[in-house]
C-alpha positions as CSV (number, residue, x, y, z in Angstrom):
1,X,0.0,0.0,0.0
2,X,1.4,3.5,-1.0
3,X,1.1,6.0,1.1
4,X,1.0,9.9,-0.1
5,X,3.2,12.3,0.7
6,X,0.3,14.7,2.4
7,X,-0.7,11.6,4.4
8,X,2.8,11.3,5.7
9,X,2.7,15.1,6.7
10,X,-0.7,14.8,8.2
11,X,0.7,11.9,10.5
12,X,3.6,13.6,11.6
13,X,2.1,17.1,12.1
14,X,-0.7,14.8,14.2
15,X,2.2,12.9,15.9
16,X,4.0,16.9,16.6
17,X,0.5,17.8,18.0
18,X,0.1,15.3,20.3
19,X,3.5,15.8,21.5
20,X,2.9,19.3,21.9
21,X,0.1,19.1,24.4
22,X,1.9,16.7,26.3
23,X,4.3,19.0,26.8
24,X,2.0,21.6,27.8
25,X,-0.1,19.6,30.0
26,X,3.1,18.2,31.7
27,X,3.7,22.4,32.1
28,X,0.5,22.8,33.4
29,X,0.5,20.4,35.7
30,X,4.5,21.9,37.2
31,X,3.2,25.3,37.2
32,X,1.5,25.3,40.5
33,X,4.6,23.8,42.4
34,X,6.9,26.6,40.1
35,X,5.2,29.1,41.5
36,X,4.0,28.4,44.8
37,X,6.4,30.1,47.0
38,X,6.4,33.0,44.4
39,X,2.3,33.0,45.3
40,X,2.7,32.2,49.3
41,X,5.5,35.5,49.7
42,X,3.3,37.9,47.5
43,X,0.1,36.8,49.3
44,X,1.3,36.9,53.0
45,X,2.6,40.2,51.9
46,X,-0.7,41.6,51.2
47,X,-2.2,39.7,54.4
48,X,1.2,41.3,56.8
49,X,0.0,45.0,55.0
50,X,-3.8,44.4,55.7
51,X,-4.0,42.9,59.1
52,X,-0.8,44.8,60.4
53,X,1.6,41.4,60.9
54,X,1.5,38.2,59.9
55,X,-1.8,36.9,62.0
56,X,-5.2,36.5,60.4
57,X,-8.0,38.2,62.1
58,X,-10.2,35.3,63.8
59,X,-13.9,35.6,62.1
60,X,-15.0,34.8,58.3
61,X,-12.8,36.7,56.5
62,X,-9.5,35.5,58.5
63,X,-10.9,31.8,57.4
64,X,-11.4,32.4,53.7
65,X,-7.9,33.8,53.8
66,X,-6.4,30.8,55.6
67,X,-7.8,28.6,52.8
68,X,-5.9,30.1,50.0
69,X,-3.0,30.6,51.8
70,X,-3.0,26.7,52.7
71,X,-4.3,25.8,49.3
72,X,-0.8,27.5,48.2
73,X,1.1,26.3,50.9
74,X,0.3,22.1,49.5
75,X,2.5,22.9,46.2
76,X,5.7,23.9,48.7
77,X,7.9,21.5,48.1
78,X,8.0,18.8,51.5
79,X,5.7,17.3,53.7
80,X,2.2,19.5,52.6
81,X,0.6,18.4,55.9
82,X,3.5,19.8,57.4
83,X,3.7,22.6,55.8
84,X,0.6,23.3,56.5
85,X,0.0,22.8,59.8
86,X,3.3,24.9,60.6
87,X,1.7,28.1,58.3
88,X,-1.6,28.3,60.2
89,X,0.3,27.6,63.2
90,X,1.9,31.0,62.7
91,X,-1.1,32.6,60.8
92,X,-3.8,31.5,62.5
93,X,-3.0,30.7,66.2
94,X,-6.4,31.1,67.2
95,X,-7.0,27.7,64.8
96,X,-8.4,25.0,67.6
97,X,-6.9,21.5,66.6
98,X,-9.9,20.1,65.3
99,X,-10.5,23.1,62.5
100,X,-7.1,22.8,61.8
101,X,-7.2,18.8,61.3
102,X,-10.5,19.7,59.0
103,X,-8.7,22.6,57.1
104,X,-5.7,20.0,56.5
105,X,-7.4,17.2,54.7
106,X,-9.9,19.1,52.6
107,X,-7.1,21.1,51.3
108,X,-4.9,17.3,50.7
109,X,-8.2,15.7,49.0
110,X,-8.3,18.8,46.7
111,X,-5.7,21.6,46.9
112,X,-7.3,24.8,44.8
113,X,-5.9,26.1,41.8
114,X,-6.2,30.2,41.2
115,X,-5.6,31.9,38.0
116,X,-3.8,35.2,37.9
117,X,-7.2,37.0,37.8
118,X,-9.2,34.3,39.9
119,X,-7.1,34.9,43.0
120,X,-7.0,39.1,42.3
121,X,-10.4,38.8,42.9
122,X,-10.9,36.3,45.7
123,X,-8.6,38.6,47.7
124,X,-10.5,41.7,46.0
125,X,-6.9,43.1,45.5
126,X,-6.6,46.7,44.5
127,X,-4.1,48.4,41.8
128,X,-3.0,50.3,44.6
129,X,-2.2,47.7,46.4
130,X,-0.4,45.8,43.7
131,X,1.8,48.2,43.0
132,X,2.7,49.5,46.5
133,X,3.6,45.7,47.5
134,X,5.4,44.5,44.2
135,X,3.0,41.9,43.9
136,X,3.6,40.3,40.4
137,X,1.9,36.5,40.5
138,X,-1.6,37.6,40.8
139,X,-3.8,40.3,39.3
140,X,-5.6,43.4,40.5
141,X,-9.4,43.3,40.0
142,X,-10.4,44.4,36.4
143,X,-7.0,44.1,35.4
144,X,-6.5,43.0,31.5
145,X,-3.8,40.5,30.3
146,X,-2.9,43.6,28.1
147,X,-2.1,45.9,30.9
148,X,-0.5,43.2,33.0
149,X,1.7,42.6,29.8
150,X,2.0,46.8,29.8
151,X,3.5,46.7,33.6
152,X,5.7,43.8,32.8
153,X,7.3,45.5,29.8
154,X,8.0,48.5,32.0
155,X,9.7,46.7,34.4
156,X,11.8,45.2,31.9
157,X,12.9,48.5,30.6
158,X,13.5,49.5,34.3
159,X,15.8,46.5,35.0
160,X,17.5,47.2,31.0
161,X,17.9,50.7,32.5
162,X,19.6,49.6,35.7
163,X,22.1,47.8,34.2
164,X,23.1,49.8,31.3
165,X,24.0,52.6,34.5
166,X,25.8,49.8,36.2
167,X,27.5,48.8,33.5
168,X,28.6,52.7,32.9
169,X,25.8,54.1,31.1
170,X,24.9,57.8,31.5
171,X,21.7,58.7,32.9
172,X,19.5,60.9,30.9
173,X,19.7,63.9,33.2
174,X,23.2,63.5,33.2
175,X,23.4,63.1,29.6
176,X,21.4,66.4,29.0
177,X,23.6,68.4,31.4
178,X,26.4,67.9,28.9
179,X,24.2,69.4,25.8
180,X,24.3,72.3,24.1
181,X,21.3,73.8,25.5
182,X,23.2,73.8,29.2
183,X,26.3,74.2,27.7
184,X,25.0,77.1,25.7
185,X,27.6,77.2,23.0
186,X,26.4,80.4,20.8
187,X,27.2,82.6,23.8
188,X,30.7,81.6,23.6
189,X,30.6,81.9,19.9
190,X,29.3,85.5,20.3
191,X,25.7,84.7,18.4
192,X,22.3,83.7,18.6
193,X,21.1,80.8,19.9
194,X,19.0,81.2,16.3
195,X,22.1,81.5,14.1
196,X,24.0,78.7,16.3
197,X,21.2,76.3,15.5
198,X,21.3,77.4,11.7
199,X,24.5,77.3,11.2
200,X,24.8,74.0,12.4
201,X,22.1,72.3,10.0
202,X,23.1,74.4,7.5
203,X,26.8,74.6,7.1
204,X,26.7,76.8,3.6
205,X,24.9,79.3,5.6
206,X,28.3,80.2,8.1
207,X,29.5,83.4,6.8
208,X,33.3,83.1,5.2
209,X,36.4,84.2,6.9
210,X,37.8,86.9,4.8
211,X,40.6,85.8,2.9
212,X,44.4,86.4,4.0
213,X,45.8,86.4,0.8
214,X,47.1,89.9,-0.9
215,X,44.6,90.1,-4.4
């Protein structure tokens, strides 16, 4: 049986496919455990800012926030019961033993997964806020992938900046101290700033030095 050419590309772009979502689900399913202490430092940030130190307030609010913080704290790498029993140890002393055992296993049978924009919203986190407290794993509320994208460009330009001055690079103020509108070069050439600028994009236009030679 002959098989055509296109066939053969059909199987093999299948094959490439097939391989390619492998590879993205094995990504997927390593993202959580990439990021997760990324996630726990940026959100015990914003819980240190709001509740003034690292305790959760004891009511409704202080629980919601203990399960995220536990649902992140299962992807650290070690012992997750561990791990988690030592976090709300420190975050949520108030915890009696028998909550805590409950918190523990639900979060084991099923640790939560949060998007970029699902956990911005669960912890109804402000732009403000975001921005004050460097927090770069997790949206603000209404925040587009665009302008997410937008920030992360500007910090890249930021960083490109910092280490083009530490590698010797002059900084922009710097470099305009040295130009000709601080130097001011037509005042020691005896002429208008006008002319200055004139002569200089038009060199034809400089008036000639009369000659030294006897006619």
């Amino acid at each position: 049986m002959v098989v055509s050419v296109a066939a053969k590309h059909a199987e093999i772009a299948l094959r490439h496919n097939g391989e390619a979502r492998a590879r993205r689900a094995e990504r997927a399913a390593e993202r959580p455990a990439h990021r997760a202490p990324f996630r726990v430092k940026d959100i015990t940030q914003l819980f240190a800012d709001r509740y003034g130190g690292q305790r959760l307030p004891d009511d409704d609010s202080g629980r919601d926030d203990a399960r995220i913080l536990a649902d992140h704290v299962a992807y650290l790498a070690g012992d997750q019961r561990r791990n988690i029993f030592n976090w709300m140890r420190q975050w949520a002393p108030w915890m009696e033993q028998d909550e805590l055992d409950r918190l523990i296993t639900n979060v084991l049978a099923k640790p939560l997964r949060y998007g970029a924009a699902k956990l911005g919203q669960r912890l109804n986190l402000t732009r403000e806020e975001r921005a004050r407290l460097k927090i770069t794993t997790f949206r603000a509320v209404g925040q587009t992938a665009d302008q997410l994208e937008a920030e992360r460009e500007a910090r890249r330009r930021d960083a490109k900046r910092l280490k083009g001055r530490k590698a010797g690079a002059k900084p922009r103020d710097e470099y305009e101290a040295g130009s000709a509108e601080r130097l001011k070069p037509w005042v020691v050439e005896g002429v208008s700033r006008r002319t200055w600028y004139r002569r200089r994009l038009s060199p034809e236009a400089t008036p000639q030095q009369p000659s030294s030679e006897t006619p």
